[in-house]
C-alpha positions in Angstrom: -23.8 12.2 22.7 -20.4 10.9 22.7 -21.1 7.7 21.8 -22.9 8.5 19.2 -19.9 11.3 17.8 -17.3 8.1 18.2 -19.6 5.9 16.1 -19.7 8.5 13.2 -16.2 8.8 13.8 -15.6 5.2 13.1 -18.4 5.0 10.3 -16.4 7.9 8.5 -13.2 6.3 9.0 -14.6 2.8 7.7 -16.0 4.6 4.7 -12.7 6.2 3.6 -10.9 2.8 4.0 -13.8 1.2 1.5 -13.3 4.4 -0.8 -9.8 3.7 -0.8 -9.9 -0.2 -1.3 -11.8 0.7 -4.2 -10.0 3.4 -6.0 -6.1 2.9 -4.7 -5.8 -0.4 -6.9 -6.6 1.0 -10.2 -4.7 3.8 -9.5 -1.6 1.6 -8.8 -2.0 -0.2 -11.7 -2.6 2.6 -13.8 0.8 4.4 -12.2 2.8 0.9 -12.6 2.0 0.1 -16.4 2.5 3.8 -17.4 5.8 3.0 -15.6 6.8 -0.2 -17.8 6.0 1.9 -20.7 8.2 4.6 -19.8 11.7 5.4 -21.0 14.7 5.4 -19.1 15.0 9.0 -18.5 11.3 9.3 -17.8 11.2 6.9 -15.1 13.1 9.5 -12.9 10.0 11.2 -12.6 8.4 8.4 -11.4 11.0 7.7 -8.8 10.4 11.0 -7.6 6.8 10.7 -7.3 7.2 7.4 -5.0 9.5 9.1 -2.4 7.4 12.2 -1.9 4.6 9.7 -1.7 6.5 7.8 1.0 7.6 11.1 2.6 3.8 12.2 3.2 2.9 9.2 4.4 5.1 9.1 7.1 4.1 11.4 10.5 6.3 14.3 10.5 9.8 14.4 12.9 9.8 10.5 12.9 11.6 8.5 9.8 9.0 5.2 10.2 5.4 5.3 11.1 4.6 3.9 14.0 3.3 0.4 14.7 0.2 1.6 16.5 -1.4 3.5 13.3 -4.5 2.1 12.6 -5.4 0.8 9.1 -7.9 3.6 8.0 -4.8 6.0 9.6 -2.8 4.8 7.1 -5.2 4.1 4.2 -6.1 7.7 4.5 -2.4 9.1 4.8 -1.8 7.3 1.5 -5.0 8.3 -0.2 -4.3 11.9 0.5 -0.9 10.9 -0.9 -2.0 9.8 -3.9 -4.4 12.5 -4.9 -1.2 15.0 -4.0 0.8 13.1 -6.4 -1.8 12.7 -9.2 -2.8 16.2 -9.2 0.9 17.2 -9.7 1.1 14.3 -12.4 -1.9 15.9 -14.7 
């Protein structure tokens, strides 16, 4: 039984990192182009955007993430992130 709970656990976790290899780089295009075409005072909003990004993608009470975060750890904080920030963007 637990074996079988830790391998879901790790199929899950694989799936998320495919989902977000496969949606985060359009997204960052899209966000960085929309950038270049912005105007100066515009681009403050965008500035914005990356720190609270940045901010949620770091573990709360510590200022860096840690070394030992695994890559679907991370590729999920930043996913999450993202759909944070585009929600507030539309």
């Amino acid at each position: 039984m637990v074996i079988g709970w830790f391998a879901s656990e790790r199929r899950e976790r694989r799936r998320k990192v495919r989902l977000d290899r496969k949606h985060l780089e359009p997204r960052a295009r899209r966000f960085l182009k929309i950038y270049l075409n912005a105007d100066e005072t515009r681009k403050a909003e965008f500035y914005q955007a990356v720190q609270e990004a940045s901010e949620q993608c770091r573990p709360s009470g510590s200022s860096l993430p840690p070394l030992e975060l695994e890559d679907a750890q991370v590729a999920e904080a930043t996913s999450s992130a993202s759909d944070a920030n585009r929600l507030g963007a539309e």
